[in-house]
C-alpha beads as a LAMMPS data file, in Angstrom:
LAMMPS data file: protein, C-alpha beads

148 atoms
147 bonds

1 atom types
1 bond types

-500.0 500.0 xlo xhi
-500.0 500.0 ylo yhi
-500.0 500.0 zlo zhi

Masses

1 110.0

Atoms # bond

1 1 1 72.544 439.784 -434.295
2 1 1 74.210 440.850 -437.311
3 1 1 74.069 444.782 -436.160
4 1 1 74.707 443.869 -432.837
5 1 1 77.956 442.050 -434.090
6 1 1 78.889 444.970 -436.144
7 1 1 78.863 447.629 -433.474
8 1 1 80.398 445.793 -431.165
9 1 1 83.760 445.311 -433.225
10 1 1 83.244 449.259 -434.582
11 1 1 83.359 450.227 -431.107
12 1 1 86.754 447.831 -430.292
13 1 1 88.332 449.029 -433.569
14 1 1 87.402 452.676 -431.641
15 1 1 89.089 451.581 -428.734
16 1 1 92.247 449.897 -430.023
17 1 1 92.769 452.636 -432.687
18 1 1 92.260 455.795 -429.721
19 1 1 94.839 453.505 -427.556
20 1 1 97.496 453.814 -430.342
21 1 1 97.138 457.039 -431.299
22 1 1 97.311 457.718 -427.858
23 1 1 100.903 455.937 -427.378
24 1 1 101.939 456.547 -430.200
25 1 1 102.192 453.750 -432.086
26 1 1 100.569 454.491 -435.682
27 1 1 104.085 454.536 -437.099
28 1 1 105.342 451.104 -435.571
29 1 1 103.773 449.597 -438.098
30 1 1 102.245 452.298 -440.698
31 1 1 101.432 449.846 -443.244
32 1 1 98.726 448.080 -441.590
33 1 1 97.818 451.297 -439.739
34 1 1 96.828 452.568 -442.729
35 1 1 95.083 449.302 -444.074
36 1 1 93.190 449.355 -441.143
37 1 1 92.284 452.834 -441.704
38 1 1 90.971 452.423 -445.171
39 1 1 88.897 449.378 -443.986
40 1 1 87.335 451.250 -441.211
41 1 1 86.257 453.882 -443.804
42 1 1 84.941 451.296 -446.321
43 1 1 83.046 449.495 -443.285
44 1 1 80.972 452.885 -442.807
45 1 1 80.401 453.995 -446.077
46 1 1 79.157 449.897 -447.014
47 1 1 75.576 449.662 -447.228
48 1 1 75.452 445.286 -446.843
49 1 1 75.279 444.070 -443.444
50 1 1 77.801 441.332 -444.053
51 1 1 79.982 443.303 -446.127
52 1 1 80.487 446.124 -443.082
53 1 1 80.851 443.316 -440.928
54 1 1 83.684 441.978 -442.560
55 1 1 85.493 445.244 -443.017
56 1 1 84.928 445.597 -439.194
57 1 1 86.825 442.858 -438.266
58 1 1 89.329 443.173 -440.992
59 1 1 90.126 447.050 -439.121
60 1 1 90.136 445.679 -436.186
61 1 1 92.308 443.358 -436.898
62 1 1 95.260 445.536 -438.098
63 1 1 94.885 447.803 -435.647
64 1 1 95.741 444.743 -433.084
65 1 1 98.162 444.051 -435.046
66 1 1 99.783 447.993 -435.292
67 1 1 99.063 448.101 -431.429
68 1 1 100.950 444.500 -431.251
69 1 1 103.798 445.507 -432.776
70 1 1 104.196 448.845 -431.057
71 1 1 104.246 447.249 -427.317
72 1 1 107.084 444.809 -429.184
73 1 1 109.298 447.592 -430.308
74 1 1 108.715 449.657 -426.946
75 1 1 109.724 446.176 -425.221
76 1 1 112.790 445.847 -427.555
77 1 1 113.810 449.502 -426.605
78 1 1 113.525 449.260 -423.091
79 1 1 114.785 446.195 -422.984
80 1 1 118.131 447.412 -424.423
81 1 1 118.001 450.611 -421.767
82 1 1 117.601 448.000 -418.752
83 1 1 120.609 445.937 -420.053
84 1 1 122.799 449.222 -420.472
85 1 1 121.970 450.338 -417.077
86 1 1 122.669 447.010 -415.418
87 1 1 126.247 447.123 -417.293
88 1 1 126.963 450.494 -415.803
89 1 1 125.317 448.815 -412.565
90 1 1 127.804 445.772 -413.269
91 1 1 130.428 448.007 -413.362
92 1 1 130.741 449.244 -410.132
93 1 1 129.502 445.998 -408.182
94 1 1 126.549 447.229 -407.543
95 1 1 125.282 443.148 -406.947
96 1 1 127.700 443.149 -403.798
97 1 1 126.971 446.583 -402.386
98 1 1 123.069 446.687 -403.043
99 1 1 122.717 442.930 -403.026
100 1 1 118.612 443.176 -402.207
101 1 1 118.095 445.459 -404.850
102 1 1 119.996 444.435 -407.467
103 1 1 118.288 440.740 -406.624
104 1 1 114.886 442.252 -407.077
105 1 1 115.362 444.199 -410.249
106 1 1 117.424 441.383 -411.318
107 1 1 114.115 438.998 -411.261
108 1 1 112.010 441.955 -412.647
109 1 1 114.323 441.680 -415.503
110 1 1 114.038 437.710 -415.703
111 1 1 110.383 438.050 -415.629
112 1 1 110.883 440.978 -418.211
113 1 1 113.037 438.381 -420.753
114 1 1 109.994 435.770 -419.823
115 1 1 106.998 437.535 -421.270
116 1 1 108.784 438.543 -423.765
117 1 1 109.714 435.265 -425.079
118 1 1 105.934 434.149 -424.540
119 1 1 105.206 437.314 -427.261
120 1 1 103.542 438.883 -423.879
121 1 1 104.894 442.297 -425.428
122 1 1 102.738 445.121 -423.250
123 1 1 103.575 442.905 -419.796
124 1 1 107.181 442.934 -421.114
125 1 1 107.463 446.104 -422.026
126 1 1 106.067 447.433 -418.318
127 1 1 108.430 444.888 -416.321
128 1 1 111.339 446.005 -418.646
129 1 1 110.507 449.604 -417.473
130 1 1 110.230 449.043 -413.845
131 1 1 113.745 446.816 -414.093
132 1 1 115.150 449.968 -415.893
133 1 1 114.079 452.485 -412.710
134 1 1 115.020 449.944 -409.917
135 1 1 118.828 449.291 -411.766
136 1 1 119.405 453.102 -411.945
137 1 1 118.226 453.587 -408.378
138 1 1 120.560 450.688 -407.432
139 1 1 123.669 452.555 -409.883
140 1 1 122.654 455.798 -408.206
141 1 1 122.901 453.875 -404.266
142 1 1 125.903 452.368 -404.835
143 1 1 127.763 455.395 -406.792
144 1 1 126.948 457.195 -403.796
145 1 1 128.608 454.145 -400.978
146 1 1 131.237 453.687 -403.159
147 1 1 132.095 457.949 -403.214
148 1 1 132.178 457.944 -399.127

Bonds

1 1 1 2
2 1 2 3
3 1 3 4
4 1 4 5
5 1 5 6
6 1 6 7
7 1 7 8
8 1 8 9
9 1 9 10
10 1 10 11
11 1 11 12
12 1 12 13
13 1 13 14
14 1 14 15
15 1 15 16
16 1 16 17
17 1 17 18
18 1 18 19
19 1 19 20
20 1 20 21
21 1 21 22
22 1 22 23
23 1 23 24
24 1 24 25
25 1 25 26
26 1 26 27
27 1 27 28
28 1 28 29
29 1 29 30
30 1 30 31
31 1 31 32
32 1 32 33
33 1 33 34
34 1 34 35
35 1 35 36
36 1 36 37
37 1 37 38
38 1 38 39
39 1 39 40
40 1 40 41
41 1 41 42
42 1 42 43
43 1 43 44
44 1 44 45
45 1 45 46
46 1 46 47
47 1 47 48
48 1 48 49
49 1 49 50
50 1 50 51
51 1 51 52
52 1 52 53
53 1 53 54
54 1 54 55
55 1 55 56
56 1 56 57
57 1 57 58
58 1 58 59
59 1 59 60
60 1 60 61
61 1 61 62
62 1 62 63
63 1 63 64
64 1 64 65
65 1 65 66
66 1 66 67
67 1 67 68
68 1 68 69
69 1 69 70
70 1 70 71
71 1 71 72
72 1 72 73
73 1 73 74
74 1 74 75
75 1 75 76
76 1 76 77
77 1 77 78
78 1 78 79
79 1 79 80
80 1 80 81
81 1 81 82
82 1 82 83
83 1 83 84
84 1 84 85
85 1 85 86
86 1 86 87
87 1 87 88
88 1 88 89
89 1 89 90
90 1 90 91
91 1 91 92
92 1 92 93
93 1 93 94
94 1 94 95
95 1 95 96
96 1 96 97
97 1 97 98
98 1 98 99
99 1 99 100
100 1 100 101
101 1 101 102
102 1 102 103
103 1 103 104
104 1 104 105
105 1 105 106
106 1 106 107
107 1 107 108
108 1 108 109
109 1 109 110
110 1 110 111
111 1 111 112
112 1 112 113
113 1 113 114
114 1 114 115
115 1 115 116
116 1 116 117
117 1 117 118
118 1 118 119
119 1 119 120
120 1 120 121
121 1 121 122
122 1 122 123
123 1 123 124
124 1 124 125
125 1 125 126
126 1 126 127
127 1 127 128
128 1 128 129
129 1 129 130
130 1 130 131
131 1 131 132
132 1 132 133
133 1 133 134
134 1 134 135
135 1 135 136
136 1 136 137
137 1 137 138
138 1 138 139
139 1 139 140
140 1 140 141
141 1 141 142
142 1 142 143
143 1 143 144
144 1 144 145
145 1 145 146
146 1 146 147
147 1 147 148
């Protein structure tokens, strides 16, 4: 059970470190990117079952934590894009002229502020970027009715 155990978190620590490499997230949090890193090293190069087992876990651990913290900062980023956006949305009434739209990426946002607060950070960071698209398409629309 023991091996089984083993490769089973090696091959999540894989997975979770090839995920942030592949978004980009080792330097969100370098310091336990690296800590997970070493541990992942140490877990090969141990020779005692229970030993490599707990510098398994201990990898993947920080690299859920590194992957964590990068979906919060991308969250955090968008989130600040969305809310500019809106303003310039804001601006020019877009809520009166595009009242449907607006509504709807209005709620996307909402839902965006929810899961965010819950520490749902990937979730957030995804409804943060498709409340960013839908406000700009609704600053774009009603730029456009308010120029004719």
């Amino acid at each position: 059970y023991l091996y089984y155990d083993i490769a089973g978190k090696r091959a999540k620590a894989v997975s979770v470190k090839e995920r942030i490499v592949h978004l980009g997230f080792e330097t969100s949090d370098s310091g336990n990117y690296q800590l997970a890193e070493e541990k992942f090293t140490a877990a090969d190069a141990e020779a005692a079952p229970a030993k490599k087992r707990d510098l398994t876990e201990e990898s993947l651990l920080r690299y859920n934590l590194v992957l964590q913290k990068g979906w919060e900062l991308q969250a955090g980023s968008t989130k600040q894009n969305v809310l500019n956006i809106k303003a310039q949305a804001d601006s020019i009434k877009a809520a009166v002229s595009m009242r449907e739209e607006y509504s709807t990426a209005l709620a996307i946002l909402n839902s965006a502020n929810e899961a965010l607060a819950k520490g749902e950070y990937e979730y957030a960071a995804t409804l943060f970027s498709q409340a960013e698209q839908l406000f700009a398409d609704v600053y774009k629309k009603a730029a456009e009715k308010r120029a004719t």
